[in-house]
C-alpha positions as CSV (number, residue, x, y, z in Angstrom):
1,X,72.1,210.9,94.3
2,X,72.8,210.7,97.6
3,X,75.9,212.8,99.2
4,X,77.1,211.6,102.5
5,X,75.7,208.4,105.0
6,X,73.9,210.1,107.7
7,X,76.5,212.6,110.0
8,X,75.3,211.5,113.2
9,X,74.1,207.6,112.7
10,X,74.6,205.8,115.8
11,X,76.5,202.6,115.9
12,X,74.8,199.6,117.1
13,X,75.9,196.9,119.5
14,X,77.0,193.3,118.5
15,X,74.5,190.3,117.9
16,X,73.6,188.1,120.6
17,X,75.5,185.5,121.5
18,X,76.1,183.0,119.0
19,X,73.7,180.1,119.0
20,X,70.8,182.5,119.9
21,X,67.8,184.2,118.3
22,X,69.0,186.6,115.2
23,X,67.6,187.9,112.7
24,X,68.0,188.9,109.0
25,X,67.1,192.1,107.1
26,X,63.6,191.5,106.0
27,X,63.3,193.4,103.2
28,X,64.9,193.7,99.6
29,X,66.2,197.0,99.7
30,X,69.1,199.2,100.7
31,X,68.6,201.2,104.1
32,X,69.4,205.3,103.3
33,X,68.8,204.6,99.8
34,X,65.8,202.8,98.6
35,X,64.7,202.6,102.4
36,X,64.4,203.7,105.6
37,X,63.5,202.7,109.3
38,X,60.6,205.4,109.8
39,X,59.5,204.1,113.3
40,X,60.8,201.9,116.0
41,X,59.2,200.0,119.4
42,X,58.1,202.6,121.2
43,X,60.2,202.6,124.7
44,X,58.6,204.9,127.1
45,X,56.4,203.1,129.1
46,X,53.9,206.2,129.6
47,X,51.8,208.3,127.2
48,X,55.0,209.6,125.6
49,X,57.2,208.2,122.6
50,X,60.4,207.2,122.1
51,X,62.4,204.9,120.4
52,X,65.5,202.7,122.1
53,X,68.4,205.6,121.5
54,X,65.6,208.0,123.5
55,X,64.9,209.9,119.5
56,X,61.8,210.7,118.1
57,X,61.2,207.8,115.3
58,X,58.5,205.8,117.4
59,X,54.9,207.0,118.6
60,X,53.2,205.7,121.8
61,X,52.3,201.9,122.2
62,X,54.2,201.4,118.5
63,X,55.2,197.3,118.8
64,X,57.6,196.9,116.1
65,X,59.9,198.2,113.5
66,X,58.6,199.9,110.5
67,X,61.0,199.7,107.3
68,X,59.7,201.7,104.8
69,X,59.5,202.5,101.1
70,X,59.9,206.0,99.9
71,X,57.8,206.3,97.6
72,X,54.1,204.3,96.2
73,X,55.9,203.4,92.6
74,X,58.6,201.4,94.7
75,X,55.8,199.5,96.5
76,X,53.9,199.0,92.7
77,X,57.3,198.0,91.3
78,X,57.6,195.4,94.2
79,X,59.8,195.1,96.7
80,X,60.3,191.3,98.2
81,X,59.4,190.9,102.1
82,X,61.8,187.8,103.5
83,X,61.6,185.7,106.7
84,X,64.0,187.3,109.1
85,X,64.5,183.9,110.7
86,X,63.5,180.1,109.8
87,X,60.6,178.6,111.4
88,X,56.8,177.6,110.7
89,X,54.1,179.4,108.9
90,X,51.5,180.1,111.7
91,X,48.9,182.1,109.7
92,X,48.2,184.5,106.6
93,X,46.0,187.3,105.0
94,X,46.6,188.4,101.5
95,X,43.3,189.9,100.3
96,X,43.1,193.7,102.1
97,X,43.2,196.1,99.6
98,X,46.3,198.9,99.4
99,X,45.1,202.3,100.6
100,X,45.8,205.0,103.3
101,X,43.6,204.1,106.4
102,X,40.9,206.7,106.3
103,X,37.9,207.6,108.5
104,X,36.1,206.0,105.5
105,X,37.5,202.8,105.2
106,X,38.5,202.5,109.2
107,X,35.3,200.0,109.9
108,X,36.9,197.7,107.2
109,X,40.0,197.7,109.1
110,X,39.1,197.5,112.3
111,X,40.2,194.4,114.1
112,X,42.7,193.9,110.6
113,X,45.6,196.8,111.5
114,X,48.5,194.6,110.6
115,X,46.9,194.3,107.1
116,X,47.7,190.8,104.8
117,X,50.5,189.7,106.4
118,X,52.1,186.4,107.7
119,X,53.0,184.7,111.7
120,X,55.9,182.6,111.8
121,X,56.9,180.6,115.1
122,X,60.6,180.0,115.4
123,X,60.7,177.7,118.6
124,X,61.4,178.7,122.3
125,X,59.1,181.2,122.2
126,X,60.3,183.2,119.4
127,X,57.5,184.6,116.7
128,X,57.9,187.3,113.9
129,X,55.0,189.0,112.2
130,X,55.1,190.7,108.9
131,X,52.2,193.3,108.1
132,X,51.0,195.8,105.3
133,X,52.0,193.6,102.5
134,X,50.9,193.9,98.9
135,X,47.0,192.5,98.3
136,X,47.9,189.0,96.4
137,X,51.8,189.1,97.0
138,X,51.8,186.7,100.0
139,X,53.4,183.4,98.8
140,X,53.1,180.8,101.9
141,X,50.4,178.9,104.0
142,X,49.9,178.1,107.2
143,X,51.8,175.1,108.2
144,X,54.6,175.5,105.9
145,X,58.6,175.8,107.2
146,X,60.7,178.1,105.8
147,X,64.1,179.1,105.7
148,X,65.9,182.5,106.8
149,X,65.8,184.4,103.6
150,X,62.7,182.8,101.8
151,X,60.4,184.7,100.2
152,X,56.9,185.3,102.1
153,X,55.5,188.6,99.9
154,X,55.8,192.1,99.0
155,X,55.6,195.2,101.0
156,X,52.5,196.8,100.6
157,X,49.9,199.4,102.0
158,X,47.2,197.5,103.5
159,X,45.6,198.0,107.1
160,X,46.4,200.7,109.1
161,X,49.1,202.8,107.6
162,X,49.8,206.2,105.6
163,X,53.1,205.0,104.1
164,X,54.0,202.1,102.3
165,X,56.1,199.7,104.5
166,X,56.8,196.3,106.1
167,X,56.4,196.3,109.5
168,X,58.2,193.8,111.6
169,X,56.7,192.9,115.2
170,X,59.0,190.2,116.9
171,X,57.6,188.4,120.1
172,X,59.0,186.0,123.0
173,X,56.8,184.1,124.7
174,X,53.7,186.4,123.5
175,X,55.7,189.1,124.8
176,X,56.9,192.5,122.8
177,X,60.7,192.6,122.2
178,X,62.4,195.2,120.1
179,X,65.2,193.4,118.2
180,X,67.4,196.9,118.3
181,X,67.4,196.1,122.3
182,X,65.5,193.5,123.2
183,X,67.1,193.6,127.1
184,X,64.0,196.2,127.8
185,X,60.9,198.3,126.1
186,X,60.6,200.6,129.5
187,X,63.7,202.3,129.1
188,X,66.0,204.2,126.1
189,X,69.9,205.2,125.7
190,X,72.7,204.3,123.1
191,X,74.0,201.9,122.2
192,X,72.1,198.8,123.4
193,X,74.1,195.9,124.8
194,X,73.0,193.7,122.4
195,X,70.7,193.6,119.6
196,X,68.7,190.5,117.6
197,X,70.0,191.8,114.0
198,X,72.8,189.4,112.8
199,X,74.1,192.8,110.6
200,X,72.8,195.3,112.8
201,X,71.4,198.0,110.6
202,X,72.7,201.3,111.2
203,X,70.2,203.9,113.1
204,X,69.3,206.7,111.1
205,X,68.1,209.8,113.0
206,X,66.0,211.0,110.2
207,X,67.0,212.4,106.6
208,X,66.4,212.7,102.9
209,X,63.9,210.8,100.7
210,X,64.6,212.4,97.7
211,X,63.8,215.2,95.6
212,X,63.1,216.6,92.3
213,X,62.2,219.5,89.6
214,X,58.7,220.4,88.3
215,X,56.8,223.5,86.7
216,X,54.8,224.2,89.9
217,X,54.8,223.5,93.7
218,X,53.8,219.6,93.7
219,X,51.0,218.8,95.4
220,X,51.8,216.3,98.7
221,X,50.0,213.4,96.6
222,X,52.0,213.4,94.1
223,X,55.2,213.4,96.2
224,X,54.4,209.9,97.9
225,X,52.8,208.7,94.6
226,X,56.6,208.9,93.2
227,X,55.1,211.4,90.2
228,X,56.5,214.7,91.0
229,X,59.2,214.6,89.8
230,X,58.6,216.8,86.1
231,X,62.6,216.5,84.9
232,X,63.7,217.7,82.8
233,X,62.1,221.0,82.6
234,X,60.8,222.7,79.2
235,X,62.7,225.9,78.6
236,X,59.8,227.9,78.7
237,X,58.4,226.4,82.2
238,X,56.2,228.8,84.0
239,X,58.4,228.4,87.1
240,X,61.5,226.3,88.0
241,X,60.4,224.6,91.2
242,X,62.9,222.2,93.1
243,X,61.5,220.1,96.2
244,X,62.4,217.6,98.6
245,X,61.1,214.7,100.2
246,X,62.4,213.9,103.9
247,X,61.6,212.1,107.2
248,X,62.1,212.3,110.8
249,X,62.1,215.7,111.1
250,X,62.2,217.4,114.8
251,X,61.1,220.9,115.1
252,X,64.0,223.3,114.8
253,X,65.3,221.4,112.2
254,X,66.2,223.2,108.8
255,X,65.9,222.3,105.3
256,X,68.2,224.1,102.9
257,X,67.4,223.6,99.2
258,X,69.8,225.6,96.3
259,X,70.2,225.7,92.8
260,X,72.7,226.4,90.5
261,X,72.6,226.7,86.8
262,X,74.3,227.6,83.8
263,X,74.5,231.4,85.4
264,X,74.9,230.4,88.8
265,X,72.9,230.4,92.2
266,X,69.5,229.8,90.9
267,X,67.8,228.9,94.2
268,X,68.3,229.6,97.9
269,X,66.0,228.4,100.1
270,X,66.1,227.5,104.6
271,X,63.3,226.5,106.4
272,X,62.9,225.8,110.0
273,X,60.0,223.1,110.9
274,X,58.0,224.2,113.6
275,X,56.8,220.5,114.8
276,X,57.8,217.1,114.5
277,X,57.0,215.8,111.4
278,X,57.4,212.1,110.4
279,X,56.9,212.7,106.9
280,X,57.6,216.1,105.3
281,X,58.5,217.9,102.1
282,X,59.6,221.6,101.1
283,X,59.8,223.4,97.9
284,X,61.1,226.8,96.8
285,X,61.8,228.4,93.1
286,X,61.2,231.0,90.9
287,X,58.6,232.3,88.1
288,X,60.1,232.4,84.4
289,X,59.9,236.6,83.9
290,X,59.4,236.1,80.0
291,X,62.2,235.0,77.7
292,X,63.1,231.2,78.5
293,X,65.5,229.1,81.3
294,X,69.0,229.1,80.7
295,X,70.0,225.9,78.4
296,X,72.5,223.9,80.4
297,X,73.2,221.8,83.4
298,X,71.2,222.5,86.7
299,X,71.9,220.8,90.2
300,X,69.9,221.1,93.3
301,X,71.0,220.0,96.4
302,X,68.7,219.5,99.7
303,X,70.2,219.5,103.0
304,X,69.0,218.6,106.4
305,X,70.4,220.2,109.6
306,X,69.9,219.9,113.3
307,X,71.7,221.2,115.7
308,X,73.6,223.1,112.9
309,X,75.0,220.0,111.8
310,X,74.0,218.4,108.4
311,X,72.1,214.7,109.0
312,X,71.7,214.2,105.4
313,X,72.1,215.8,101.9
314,X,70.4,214.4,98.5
315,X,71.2,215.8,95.1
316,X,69.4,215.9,91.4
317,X,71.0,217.4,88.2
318,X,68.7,217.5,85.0
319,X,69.7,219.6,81.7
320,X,67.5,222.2,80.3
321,X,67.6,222.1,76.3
322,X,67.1,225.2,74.3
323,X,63.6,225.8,73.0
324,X,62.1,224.2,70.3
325,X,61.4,227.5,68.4
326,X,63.8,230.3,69.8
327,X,63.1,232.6,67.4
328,X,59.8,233.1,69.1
329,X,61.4,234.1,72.4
């Protein structure tokens, strides 16, 4: 369950003018919840990074906006990827196979980075391209029209990317524009002036994916597989571990994760990142010293800080039942 919307989320500027360019949310989820923006257009025009409010969420030369799923299940369970705009189908892929780019499969890639995907040209100039999609999802041909809204696939994994996502390039006149501020990709600062978004989502400086109990320290596979989450735990678990899944970290940031149970404080965990990390996760807990866990109620809370103040917060309550055969304890 998520706590609080993002402390410091920075408003965004109106819509262009009416009449011009927008665009719709491309995806079929809910942004802090079920998704989040992990990287922007990069707007530093050297060998740096940054995206259009001068943050961290972009790396060098990055061309669009990447929305993404937190976790591999939600991409299996399928999550619909929409035209952000009406206009013709200029060209598909839809047979790539869903898998983190590797050194191993990079010569199959090459020249494919934007994965099964689909072009569409909206007149004067405008184009849109959706890539990673799901192997087999994609849903339209080349030289069909379709309407803001209609369905052209699923998000997926395929081509170049560690993380399941859409990503959403959007071009003028074969040109780069980043619909957050599409005035300029050489220089950063907050709010734009304008923005291509006819809802302009909300910017989200980084925060919490979501989080979870197990018997052991997870391993980081699991954790973007969707599978680590073990609740609820047996009584007789050989350690009550809670961990967290989070994003757009910055180095100095802090990750507090606490328990409490049926007795009380549990857990009581900070820890300061010593890098930027796109992607990250911490877990703390304890070893079960004989006897069994507590029956009862148990809620761990994750917080992310910065600057000492909290970006985002994520909770998860499971119940421990009492042990099948107590008088064994």
């Amino acid at each position: 369950m998520r706590l609080a919307a993002l402390a410091i989320a920075i408003p965004l500027a109106a819509p262009a003018a009416a009449g011009g360019f927008l665009l719709q949310f491309p995806l079929d989820c809910t942004l802090g919840d079920s998704c989040h923006i992990q990287q922007f257009a990069d707007h530093d025009p050297g060998p740096g990074a940054t995206d259009f409010t001068c943050g961290a969420l972009s790396y060098d030369g990055h061309k669009g906006t990447d929305i993404a799923l937190p976790y591999l299940s939600d991409m299996q369970a399928g999550v619909l990827v929409r035209a952000a705009a009406g206009g013709v189908v200029l060209g598909t892929r839809n047979s790539m196979a869903d898998q983190y780019a590797t050194d191993a499969n990079a010569a199959e890639i090459d020249g494919k980075e934007c994965g099964n995907g689909v072009v569409l040209r909206h007149g004067n100039g405008w184009e849109t391209q959706y890539c990673h999609m799901k192997r087999g999802s994609v849903r339209v041909e080349s030289g069909m029209t379709v309407k803001p809204g209609d369905i052209l696939g699923e998000a997926g994994l395929s081509g170049k990317t560690q993380f399941p996502h859409l990503h959403l390039s959007v071009r003028k006149d074969g040109a780069v524009v980043d619909p957050f501020a599409p005035d300029s990709l050489d220089s950063c600062g907050g709010p734009a002036a304008r923005t291509l978004w006819a809802d302009p989502p909300a910017y989200q400086p980084g925060g919490l994916l979501g989080a979870g109990f197990s018997a052991a320290v997870p391993r980081y596979s699991a954790i973007k597989a969707g599978s680590a989450d073990a609740a609820p735990l047996a009584a007789d678990a050989p350690a009550f571990v809670f961990w967290a899944f989070a994003f757009g970290g910055l180095a100095g940031d802090q990750l507090d994760l606490t328990v409490t149970g049926p007795d009380g404080e549990l857990v009581s965990h900070r820890e300061e990142l010593d890098k930027n990390q796109a992607q990250f996760f911490r877990a703390a807990g304890r070893r079960l010293r004989g006897g069994h866990w507590p029956e009862g109620s148990y809620t761990g809370t994750a917080r992310l800080l910065r600057n000492g103040r909290q970006v985002d917060s994520f909770t998860r309550s499971m119940v421990i039942a009492p042990p099948e055969n107590p008088a064994s304890q």
